[in-house]
C-alpha atoms as a printed R data frame, in Angstrom:
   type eleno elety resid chain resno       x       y       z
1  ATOM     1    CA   UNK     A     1  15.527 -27.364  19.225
2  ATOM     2    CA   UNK     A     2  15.124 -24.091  20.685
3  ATOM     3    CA   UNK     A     3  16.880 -22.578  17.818
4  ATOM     4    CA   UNK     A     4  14.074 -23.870  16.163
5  ATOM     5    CA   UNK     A     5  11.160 -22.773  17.982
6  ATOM     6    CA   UNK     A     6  13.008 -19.118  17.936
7  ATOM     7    CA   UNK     A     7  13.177 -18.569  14.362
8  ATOM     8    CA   UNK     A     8   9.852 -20.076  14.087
9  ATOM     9    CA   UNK     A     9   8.005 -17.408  16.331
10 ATOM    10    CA   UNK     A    10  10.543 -14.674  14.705
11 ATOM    11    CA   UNK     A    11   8.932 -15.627  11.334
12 ATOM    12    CA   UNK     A    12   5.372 -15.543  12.340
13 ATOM    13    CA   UNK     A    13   5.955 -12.225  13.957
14 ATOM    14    CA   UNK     A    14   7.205 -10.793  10.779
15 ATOM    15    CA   UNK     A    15   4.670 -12.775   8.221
16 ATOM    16    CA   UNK     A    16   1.963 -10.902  10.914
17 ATOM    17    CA   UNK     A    17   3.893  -7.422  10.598
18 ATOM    18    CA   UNK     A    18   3.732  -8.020   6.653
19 ATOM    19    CA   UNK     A    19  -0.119  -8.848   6.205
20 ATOM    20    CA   UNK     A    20  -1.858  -7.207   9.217
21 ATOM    21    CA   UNK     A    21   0.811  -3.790   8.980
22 ATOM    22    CA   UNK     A    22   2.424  -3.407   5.810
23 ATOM    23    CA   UNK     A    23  -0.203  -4.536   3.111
24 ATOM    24    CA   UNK     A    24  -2.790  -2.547   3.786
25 ATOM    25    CA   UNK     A    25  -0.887   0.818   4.734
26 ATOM    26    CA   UNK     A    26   0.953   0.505   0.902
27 ATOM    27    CA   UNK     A    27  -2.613  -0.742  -0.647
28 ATOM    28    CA   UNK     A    28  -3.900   2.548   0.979
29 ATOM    29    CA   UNK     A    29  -0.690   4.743   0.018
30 ATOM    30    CA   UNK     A    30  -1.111   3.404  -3.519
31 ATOM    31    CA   UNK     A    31  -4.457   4.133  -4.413
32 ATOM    32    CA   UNK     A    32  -4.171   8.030  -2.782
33 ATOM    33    CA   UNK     A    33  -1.408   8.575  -4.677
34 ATOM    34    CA   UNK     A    34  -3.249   7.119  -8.079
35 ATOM    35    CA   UNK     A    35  -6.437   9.198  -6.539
36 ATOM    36    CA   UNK     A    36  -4.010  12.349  -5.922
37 ATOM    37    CA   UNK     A    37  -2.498  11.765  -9.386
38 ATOM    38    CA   UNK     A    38  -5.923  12.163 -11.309
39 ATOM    39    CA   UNK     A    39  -7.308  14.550  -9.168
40 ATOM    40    CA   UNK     A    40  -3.854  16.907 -10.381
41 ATOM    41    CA   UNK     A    41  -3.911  16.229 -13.535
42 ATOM    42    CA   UNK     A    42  -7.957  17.242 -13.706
43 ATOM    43    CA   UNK     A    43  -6.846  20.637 -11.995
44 ATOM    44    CA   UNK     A    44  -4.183  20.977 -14.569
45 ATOM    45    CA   UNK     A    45  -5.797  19.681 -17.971
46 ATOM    46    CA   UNK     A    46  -9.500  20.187 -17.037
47 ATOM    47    CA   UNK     A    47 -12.256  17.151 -16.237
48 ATOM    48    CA   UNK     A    48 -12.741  14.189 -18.629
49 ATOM    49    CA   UNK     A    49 -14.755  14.961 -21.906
50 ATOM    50    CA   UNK     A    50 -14.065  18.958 -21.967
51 ATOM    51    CA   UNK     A    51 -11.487  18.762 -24.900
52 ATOM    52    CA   UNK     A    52 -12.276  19.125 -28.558
């Protein structure tokens, strides 16, 4: 039973690690790099609506 009660706590700690660590540091590291992505290709190509 203690087996039990081990893998239990082990899985809590990790399902905490996942949403309260990991989700928001990749929702942040995916919407700088979208953010750094645009902001490039506006150095490189100009702002939106200067063309033609």
């Amino acid at each position: 039973m203690d087996k039990v009660a081990d893998q239990k706590q082990e899985e809590l700690k990790t399902f905490l690690l996942l949403t309260v660590v990991l989700a928001p540091v990749l929702s942040v590291m995916v919407v700088g790099g979208y953010g750094l992505m645009i902001w490039i290709s506006q150095i490189l190509m100009g702002p939106p609506g200067t063309g033609l």
